[in-house]
TORMI-455053 format. One record per atom (N, C-alpha, C, O, CB): x, y, z. Coordinates in steps of 0.02 Angstrom, whole numbers, plus 50000, padded with zeros to 5 digits. Each point is the difference from the previous one (the first is absolute). Glycine has a CB too. Layout:
BEGIN
XYZ
...
end
This chain:
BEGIN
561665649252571
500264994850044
499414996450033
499595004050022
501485002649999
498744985849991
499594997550009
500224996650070
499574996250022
500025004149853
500985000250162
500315000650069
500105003750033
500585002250001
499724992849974
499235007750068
499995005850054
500584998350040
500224994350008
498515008150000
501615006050030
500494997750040
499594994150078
500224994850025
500605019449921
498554990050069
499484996950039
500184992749995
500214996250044
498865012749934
500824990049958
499974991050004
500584997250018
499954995650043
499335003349869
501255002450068
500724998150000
500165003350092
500404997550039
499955004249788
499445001250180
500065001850074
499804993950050
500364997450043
499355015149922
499604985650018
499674994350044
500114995350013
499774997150049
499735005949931
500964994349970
500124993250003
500384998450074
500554997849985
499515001749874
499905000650191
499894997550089
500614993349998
500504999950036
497815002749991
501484991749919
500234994750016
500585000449997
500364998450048
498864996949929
501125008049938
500615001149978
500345005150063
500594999150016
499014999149843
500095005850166
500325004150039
500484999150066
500505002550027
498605001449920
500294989650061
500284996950082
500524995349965
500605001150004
498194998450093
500934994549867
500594995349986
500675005549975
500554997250005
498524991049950
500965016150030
500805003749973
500165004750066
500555002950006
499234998649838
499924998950184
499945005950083
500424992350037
500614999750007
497705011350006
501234983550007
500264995750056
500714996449989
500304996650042
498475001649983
501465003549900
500714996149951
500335005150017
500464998450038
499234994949851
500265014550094
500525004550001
500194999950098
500555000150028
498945008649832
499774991050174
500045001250071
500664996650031
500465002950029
498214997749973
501274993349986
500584992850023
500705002049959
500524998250027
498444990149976
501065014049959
500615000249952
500355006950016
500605000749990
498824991849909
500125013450129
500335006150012
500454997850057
500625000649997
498435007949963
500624988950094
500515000450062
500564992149992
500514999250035
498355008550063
500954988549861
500634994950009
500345002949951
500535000450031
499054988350007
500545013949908
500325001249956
500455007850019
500585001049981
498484990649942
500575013150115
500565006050037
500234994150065
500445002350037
498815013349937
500604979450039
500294998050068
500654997649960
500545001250026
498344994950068
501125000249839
500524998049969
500545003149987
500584998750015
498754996549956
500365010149992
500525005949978
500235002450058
500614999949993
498875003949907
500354999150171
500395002750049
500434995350037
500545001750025
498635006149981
500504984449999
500574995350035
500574998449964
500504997950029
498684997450025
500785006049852
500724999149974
500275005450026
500564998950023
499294995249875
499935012350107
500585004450016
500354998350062
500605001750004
498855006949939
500314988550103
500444998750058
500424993850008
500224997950053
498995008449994
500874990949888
500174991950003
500685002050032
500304994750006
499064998149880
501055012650138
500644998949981
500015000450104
500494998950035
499975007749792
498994994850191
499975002050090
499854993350028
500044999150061
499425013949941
500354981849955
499524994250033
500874995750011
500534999849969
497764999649950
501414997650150
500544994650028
500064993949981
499474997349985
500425007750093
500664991449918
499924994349954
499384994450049
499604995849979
501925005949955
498645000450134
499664997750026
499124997150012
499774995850038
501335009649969
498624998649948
499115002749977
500065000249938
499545002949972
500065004950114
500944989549869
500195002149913
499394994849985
499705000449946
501915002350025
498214992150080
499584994649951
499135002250015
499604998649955
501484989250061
498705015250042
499455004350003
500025005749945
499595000349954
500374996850170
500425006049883
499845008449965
499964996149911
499635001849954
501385010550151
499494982249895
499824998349925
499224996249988
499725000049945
501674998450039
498394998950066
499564998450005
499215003949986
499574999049958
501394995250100
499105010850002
499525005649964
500115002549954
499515003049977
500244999350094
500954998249887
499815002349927
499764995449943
499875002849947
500955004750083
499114986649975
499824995049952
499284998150018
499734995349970
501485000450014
498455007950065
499514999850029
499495004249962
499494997749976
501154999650125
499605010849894
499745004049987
500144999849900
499785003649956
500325002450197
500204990249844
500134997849923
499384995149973
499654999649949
501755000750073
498634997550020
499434993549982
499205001550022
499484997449981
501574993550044
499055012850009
499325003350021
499755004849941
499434999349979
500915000450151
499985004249850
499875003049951
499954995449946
499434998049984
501035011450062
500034988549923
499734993549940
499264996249997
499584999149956
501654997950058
498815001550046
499514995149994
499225001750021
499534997549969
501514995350049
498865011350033
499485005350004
499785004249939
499474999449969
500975000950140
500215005349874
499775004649950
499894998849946
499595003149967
500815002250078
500154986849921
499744998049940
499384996249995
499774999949944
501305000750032
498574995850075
499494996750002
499505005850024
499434998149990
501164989750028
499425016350000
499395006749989
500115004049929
499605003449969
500394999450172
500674995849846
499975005849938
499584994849927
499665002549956
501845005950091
498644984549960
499764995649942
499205001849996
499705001849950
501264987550070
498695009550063
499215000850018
499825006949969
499525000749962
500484992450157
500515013249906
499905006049962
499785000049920
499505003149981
501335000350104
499604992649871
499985000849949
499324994049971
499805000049942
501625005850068
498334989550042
499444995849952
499325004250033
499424999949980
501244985450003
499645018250071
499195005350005
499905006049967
499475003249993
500464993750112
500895005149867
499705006149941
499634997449945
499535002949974
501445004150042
499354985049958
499754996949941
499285000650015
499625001949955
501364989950016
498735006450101
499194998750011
499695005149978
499524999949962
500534993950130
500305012749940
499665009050005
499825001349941
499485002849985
501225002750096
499864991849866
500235002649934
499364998449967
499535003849986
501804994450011
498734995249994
499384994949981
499165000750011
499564999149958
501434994150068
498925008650040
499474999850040
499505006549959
499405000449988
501354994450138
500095011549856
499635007049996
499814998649918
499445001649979
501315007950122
499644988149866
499755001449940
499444994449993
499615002649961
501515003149991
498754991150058
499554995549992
499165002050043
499464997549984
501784993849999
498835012250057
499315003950011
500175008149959
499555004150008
500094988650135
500825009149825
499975006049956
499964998849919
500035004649959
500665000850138
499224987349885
500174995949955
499405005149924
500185001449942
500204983850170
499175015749911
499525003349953
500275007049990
500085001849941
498894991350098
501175011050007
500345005049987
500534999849951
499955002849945
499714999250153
500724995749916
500814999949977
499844997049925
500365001849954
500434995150177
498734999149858
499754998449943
499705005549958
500215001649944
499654988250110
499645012849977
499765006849955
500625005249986
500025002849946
498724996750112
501725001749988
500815005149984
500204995549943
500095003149948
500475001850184
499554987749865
500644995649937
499585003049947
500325002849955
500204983050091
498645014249949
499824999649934
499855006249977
499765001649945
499894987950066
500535014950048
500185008749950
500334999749965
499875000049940
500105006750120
500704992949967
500604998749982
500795002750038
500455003849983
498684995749917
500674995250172
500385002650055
500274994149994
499744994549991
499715014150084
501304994049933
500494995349994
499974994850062
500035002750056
500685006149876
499234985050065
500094996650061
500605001050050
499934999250061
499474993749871
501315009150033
500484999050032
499885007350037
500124999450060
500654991449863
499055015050062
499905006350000
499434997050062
500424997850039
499945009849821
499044991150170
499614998550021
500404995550079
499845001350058
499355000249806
501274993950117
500484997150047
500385005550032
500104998850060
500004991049874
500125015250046
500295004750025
499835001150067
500334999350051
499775004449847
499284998350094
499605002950069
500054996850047
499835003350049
499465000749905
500974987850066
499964997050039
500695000550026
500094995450039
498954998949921
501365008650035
500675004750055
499585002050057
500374999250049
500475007649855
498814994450108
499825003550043
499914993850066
500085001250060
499385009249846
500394984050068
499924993650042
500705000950054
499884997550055
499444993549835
501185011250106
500404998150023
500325006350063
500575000950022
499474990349859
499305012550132
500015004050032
499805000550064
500015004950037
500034997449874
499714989650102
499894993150060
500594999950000
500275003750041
498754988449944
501385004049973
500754999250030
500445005050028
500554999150025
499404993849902
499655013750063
500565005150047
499745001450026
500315004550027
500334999349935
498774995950065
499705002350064
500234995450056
500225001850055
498775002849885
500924988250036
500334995250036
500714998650028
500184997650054
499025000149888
501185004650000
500604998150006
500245006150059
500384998750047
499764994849818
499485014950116
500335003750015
499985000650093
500355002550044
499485002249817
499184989550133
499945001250079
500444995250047
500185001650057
498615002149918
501344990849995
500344993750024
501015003849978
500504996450001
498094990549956
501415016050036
500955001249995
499885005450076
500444999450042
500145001149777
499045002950191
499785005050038
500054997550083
500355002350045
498865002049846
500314990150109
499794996650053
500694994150003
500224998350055
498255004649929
501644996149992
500864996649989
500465002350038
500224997250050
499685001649844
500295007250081
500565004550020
499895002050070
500455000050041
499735004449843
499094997750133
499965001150080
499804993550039
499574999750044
500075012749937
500564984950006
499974994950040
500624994249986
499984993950009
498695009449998
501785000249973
500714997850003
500445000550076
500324995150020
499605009149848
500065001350166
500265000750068
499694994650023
500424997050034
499765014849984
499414985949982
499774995450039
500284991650008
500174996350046
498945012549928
500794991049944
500234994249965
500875001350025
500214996750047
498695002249832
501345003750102
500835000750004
500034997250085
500264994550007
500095018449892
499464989850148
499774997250056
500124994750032
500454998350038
498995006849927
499914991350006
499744993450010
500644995449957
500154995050033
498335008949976
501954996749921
500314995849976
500725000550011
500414996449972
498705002749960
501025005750113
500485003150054
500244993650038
499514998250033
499855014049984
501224983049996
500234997550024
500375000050056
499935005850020
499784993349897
500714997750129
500455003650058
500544997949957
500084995049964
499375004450170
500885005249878
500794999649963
499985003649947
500545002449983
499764986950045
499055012449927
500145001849936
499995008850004
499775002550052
499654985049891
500845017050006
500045004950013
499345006849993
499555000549959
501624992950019
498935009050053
499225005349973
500155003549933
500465003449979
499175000850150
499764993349846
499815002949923
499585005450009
499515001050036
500524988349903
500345014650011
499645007250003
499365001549912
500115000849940
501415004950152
497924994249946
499674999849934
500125007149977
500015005150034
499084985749991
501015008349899
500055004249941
499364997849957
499684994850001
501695006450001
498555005049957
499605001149954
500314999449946
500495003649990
498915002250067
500304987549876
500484997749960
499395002749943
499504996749986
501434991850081
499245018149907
499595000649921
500014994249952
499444998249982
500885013350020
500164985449974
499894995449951
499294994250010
499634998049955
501795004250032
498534995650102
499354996750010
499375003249974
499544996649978
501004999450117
499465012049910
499485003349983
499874998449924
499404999449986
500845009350106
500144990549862
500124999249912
499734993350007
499444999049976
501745008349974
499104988250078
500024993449978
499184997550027
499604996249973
501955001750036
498415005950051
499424993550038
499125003149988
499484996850006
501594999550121
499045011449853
499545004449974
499795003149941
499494999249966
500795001050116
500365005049909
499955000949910
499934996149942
499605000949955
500955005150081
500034987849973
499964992649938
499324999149995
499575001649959
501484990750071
498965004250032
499314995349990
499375003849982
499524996749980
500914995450107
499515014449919
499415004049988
499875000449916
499464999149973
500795008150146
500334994249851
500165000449942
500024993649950
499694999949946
500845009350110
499854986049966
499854992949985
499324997849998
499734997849949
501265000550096
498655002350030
499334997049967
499435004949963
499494998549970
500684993050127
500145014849917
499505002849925
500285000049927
499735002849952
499805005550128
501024988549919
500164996949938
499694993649982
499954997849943
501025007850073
498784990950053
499964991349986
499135001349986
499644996449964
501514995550139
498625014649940
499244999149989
499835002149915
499604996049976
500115007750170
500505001249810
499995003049956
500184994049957
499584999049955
500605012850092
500404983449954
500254993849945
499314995550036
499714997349952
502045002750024
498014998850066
499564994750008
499145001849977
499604996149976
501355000250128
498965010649912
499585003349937
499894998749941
499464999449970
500795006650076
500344993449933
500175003949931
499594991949976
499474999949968
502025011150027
498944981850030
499904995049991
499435000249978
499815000149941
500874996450120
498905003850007
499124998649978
499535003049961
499424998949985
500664998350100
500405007549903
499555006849957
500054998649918
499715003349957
500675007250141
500074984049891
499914998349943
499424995749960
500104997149946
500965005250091
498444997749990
499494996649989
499695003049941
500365004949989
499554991550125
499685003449847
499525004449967
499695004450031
500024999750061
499854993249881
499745012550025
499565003750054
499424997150002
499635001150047
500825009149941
499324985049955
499404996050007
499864996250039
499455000350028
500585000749896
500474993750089
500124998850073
500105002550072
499924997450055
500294998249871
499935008050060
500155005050058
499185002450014
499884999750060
501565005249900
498054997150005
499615002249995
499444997650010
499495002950018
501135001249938
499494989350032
499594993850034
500134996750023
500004994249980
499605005649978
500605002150102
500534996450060
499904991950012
499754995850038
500195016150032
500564989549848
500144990049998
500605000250010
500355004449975
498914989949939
501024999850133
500734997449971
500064993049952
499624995249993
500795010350122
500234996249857
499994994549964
499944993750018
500334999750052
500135006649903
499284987350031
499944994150048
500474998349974
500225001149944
498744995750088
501324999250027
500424993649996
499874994550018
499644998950049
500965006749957
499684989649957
499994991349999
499484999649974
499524997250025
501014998350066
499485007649851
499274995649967
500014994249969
500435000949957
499195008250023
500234987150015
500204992749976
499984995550050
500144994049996
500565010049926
499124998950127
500124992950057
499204996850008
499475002149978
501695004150111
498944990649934
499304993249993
499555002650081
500185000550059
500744984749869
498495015750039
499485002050052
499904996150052
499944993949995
499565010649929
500464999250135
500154998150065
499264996450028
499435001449979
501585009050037
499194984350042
499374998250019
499475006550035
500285004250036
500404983449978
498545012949975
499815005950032
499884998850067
499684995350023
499895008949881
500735000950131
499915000350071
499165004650047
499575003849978
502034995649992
498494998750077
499465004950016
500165007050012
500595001450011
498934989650033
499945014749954
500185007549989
500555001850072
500485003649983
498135000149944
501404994950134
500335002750033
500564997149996
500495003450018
498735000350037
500894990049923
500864993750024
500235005149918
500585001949993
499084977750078
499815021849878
500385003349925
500325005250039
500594999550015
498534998749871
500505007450133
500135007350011
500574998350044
500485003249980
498315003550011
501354990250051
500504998150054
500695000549949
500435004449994
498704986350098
500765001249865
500584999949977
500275008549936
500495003149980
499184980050049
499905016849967
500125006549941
500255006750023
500435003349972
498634992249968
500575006350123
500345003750024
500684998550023
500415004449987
498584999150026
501234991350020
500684997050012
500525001549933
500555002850002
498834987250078
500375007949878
500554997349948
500215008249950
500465001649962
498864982250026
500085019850036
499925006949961
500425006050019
500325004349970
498574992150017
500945001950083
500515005750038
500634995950043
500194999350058
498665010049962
501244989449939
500974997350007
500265003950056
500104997450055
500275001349810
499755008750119
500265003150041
499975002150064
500465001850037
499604998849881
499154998850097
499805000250069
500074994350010
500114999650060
499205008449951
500724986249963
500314993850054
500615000150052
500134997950056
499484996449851
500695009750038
500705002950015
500015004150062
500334998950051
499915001549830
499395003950108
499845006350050
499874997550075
500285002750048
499125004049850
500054986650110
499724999650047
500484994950032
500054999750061
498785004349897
501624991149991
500284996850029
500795005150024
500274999350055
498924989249880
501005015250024
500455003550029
500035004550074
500545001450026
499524997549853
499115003850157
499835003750047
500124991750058
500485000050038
498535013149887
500664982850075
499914996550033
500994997250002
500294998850053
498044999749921
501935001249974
500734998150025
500455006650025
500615000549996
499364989049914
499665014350110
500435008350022
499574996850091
500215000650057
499745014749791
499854983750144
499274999050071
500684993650033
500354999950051
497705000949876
501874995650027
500384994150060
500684999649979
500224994349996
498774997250025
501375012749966
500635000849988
500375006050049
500545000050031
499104995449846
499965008350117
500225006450041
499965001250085
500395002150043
499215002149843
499574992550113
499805000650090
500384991750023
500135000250060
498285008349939
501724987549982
500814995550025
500335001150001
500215000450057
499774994449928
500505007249965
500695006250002
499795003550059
500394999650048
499905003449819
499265000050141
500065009150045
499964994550085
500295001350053
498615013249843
500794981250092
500114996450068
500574996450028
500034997150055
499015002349920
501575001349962
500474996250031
500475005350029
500414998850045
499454990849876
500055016550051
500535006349986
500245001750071
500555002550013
498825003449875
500054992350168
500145002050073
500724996750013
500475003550019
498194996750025
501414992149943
500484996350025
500745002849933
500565001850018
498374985950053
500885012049863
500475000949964
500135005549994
500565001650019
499274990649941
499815012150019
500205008950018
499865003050022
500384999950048
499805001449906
499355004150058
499885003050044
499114999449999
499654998649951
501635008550044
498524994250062
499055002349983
499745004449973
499404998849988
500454998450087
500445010349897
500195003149949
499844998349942
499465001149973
501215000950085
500004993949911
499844996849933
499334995650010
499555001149960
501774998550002
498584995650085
499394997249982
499355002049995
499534996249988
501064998250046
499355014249977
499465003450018
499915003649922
499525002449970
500694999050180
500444998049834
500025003549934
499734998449949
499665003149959
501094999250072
499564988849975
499694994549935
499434996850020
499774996449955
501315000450001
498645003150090
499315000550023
499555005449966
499484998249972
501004997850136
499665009549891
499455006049995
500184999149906
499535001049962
500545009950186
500504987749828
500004998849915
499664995549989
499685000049947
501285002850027
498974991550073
499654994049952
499345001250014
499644996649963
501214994050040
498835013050038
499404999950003
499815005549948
499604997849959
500374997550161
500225011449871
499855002949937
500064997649930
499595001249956
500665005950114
500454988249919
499954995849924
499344996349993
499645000949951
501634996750047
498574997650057
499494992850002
499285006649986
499665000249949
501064986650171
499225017049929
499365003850009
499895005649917
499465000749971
500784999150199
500335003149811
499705000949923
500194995449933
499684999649948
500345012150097
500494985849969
499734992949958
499414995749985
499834997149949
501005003150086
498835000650047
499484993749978
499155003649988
499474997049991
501374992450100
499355020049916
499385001950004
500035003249926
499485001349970
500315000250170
500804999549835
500014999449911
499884996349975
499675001749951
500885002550037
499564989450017
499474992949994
499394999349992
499684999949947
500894997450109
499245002249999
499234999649994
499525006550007
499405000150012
500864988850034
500145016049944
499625006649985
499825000649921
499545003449978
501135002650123
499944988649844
499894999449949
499634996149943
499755000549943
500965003750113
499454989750018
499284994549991
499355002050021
499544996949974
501174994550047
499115014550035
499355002049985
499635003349960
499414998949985
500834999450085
500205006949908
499995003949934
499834994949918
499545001849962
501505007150118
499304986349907
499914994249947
499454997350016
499714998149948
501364999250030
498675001750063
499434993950027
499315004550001
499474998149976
501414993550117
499215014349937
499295002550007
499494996449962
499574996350026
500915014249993
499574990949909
499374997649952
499714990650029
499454997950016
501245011549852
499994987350126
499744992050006
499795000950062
499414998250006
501334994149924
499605010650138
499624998150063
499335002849999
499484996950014
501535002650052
499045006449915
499075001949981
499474995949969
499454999250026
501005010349955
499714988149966
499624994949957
499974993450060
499494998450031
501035006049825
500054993050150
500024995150056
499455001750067
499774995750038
501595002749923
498525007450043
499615001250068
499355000849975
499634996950038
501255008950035
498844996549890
499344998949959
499714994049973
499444998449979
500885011049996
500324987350032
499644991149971
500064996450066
499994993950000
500525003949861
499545005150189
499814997650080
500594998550039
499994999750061
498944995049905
501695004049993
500424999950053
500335006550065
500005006150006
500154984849893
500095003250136
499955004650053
500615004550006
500434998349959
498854993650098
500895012749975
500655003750013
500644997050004
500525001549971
498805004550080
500534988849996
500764996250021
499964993749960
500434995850015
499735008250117
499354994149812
500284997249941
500225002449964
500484996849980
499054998350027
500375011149960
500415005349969
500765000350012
500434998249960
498555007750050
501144997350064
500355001850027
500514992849994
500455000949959
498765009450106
500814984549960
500184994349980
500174997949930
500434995949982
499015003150108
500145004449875
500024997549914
500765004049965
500394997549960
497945002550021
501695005650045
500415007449979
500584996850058
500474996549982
498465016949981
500984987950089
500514999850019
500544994550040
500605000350013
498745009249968
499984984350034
500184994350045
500714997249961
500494997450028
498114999050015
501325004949887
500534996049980
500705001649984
500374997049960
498744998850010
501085011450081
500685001450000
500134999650063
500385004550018
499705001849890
499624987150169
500274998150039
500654996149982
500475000950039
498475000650010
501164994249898
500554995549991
500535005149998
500405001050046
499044989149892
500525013649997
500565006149999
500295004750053
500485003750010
499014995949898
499884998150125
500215004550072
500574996450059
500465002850031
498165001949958
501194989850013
500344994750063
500534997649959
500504998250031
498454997050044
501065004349851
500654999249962
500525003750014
500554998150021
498864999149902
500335010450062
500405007450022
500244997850091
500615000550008
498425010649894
500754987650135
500045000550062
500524994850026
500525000950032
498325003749968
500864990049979
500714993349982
500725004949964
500534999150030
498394988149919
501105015750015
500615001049950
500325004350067
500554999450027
498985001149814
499895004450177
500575005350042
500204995850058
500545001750025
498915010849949
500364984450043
500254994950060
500494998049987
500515002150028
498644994350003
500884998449919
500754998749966
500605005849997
500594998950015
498684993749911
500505012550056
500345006449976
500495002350061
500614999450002
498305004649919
500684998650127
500265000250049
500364997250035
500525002750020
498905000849963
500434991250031
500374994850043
500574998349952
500595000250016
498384994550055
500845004049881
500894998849960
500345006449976
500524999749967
499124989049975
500035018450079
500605005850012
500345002250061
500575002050006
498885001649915
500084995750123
500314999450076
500554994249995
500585000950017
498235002750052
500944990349905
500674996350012
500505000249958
500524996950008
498914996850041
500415010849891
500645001449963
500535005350030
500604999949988
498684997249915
500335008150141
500305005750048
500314997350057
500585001350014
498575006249955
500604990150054
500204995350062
500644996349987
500565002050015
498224996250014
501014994849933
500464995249995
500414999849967
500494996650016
498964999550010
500535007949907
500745004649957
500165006350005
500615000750005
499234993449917
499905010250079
500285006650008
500325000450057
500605000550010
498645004149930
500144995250111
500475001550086
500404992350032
500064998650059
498765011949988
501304987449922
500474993550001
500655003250027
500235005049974
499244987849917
500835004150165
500505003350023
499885006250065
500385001550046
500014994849827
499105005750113
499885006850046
499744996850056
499534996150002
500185013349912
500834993750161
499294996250058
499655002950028
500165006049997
500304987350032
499035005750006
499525002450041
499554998749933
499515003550013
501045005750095
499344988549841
499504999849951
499584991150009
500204994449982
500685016349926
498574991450122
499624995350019
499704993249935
499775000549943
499965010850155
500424983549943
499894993449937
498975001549963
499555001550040
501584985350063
498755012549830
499415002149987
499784992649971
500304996149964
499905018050017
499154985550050
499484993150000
499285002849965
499795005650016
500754988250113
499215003149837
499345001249986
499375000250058
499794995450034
500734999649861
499335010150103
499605002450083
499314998849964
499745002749952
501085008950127
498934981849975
499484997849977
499225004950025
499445002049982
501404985550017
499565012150045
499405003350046
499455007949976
499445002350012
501574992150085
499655007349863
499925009449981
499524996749922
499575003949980
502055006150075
498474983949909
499934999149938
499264998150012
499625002349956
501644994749997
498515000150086
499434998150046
499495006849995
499494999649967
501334991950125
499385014849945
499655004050020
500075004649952
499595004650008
500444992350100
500455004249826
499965002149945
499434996749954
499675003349959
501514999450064
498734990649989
499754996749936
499165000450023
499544999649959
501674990950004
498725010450103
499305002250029
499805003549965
499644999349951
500485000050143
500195006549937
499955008650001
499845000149927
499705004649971
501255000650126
499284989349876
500175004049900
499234994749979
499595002349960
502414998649990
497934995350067
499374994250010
499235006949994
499715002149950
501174985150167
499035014449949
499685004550012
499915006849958
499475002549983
500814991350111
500175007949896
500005007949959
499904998849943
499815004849967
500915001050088
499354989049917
500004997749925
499215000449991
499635003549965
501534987650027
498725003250061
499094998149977
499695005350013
499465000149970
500404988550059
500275017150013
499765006950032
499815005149912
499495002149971
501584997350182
499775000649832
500085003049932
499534996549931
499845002949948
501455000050107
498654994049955
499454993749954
499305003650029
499705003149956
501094982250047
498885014850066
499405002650014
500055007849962
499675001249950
500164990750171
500425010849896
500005007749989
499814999449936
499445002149986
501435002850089
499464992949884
500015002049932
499514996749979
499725002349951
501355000050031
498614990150053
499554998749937
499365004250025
499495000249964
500964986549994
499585017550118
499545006050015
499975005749925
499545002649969
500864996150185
500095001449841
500115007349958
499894995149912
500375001549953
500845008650156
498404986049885
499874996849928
499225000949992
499605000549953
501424989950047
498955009650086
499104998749989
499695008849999
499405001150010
500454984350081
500665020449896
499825004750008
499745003049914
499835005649981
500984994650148
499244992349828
499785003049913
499524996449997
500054993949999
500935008549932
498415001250066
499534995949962
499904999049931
500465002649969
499155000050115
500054995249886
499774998649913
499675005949969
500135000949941
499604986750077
499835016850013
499715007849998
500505004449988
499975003549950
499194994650127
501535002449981
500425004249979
500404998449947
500245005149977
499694998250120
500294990549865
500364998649950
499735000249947
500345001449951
500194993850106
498695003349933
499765002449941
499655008149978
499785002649949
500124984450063
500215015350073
499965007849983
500735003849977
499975005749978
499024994450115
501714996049915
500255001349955
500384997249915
500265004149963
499565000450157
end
């Protein structure tokens, strides 16, 4: 087996994105299941609240868990990708023994042993912190719900998905493993678009800029996805005082800062790792650090304030989908405006930490010299 359980253990990113999906989905989804059981105690009087929080906790789950569970599945594709492609010589010398590739894919089950660490810590942290939640979405008039422990959540929100994505890591293996071992062995991939008409030449850092951009697709993704968890979540968690409780906003506060914070340090932890060699060479032909640093990384600010724009949108048009259709009818439910002020001191705050996260890292580029890369 050429997949340690070790490796399949580490994967951090997969862990949290399927930990912070199951987290949100354990307690709205037992809040669901225990408020149908009481549908028959609720007064017609509160019938349009109590229906309210259940289409609440419906849509919260949809739209949260399926939009963490999609991110789940394009960062196993990364893990998947990332591993065989620095194991690429190996796995090449096993094809040309005569190790079956699909046999070789096998081993990567084990990837999905992030998803139950995750899932199992986030259903965990869910469930105790349901009294609380039941609580806070506790109405006057409506009746007390008694939390139960619903096994089938345990199957569905832990076991599946553990199993599923070490099925999805093993078929997405299997994919890439079909290469030759000669290839594999001389860690080429096949090119694409050949035929297209040679580009004007650029200079070495505006090249390396765009190449790295266009190469790692997925960390565009990554960095712009952390930065739309950043200004999606700490607005939400600021409105939650007036719309639900300070509670929930403390909750989706402390999630969005863990999504944005290993999202964006899988990012450019991966862009420093790719770059070492050019920023080295780059620093021996005299440029300086924070041209480097600029060269590698200046050019996933757009992706970043793109991401940050989207969650803005995001938010504000789910609050007002909660607001102005769901709790439609319910009173004491306060009219919701786009709060300029909070978007202001978000877009600072996110201003600052960004360019902060940009220093750090292009610190940690200038830590390879040209000595250590050709000593290995």
């Amino acid at each position: 087996m050429t997949v340690s359980l070790r490796d399949g253990a580490k994967l951090l990113g997969i862990a949290v994105m399927s930990g912070c999906a199951v987290f949100v989905c354990t307690f709205f989804l037992n809040f669901y299941l225990d408020a149908r059981a009481v549908r028959g105690l609720v007064e017609e009087s509160v019938l349009p609240l109590y229906e309210a929080q259940i289409l609440t906790a419906k849509l919260v789950c949809a739209i949260s868990g399926g939009c963490l569970l999609l991110v789940s599945v394009v960062l196993l594709a990364f893990y998947v990708k990332l591993y065989i492609d620095s194991h690429a010589k190996q796995i090449g010398i096993l094809k040309a023994l005569g190790y079956d590739g699909g046999k070789i894919a096998l081993g990567f089950w084990v990837f999905g042993l992030s998803v139950l660490i995750g899932t199992a810590v986030g259903h965990g942290c869910g469930y105790a912190i349901s009294p609380m939640i039941y609580r806070k979405m506790g109405g006057e008039g409506l009746p007390e719900i008694p939390l139960t422990f619903h096994g089938e959540l345990l199957v569905f929100l832990v076991l599946l998905p553990t199993v599923a994505f070490a099925a999805l890591a093993v078929g997405l293996a299997y994919r890439r493993l079909r290469a030759p071992a000669l290839s594999l062995m001389r860690e080429k991939e096949a090119a694409a678009g050949g035929g297209k008409p040679p580009r004007r030449e650029l200079p070495f850092p505006l090249e390396l800029r765009a190449t790295t951009l266009k190469s790692k697709k997925s960390l565009v993704f990554f960095v712009g996805f952390a930065c739309f968890c950043f200004s999606s979540m700490l607005q939400m968690s600021a409105s939650m005082g007036d719309v639900a409780s300070e509670t929930m906003g403390a909750i989706i506060f402390g999630i969005g800062i863990v999504l944005a914070a290993t999202s964006l340090i899988l990012a450019f932890t991966s862009l420093v790792t790719a770059n070492a060699r050019a920023v080295a060479v780059m620093r021996a032909h005299g440029y300086t650090l924070m041209q480097c640093g600029g060269t590698v990384l200046g050019g996933y600010r757009i992706p970043a304030y793109i991401g940050f724009a989207l969650g803005t949108a995001y938010q504000y048009g789910l609050l007002k989908l909660m607001l102005g259709v769901v709790f439609r009818g319910v009173e004491g439910v306060p009219a919701y405006s786009f709060d300029w002020p909070v978007f202001g001191i978000v877009l600072a705050a996110f201003a600052v930490l960004f360019e902060l996260a940009l220093l750090w890292f292009t610190r940690e580029m200038g830590k390879t010299s040209v000595r250590k890369l050709c000593a290995e």
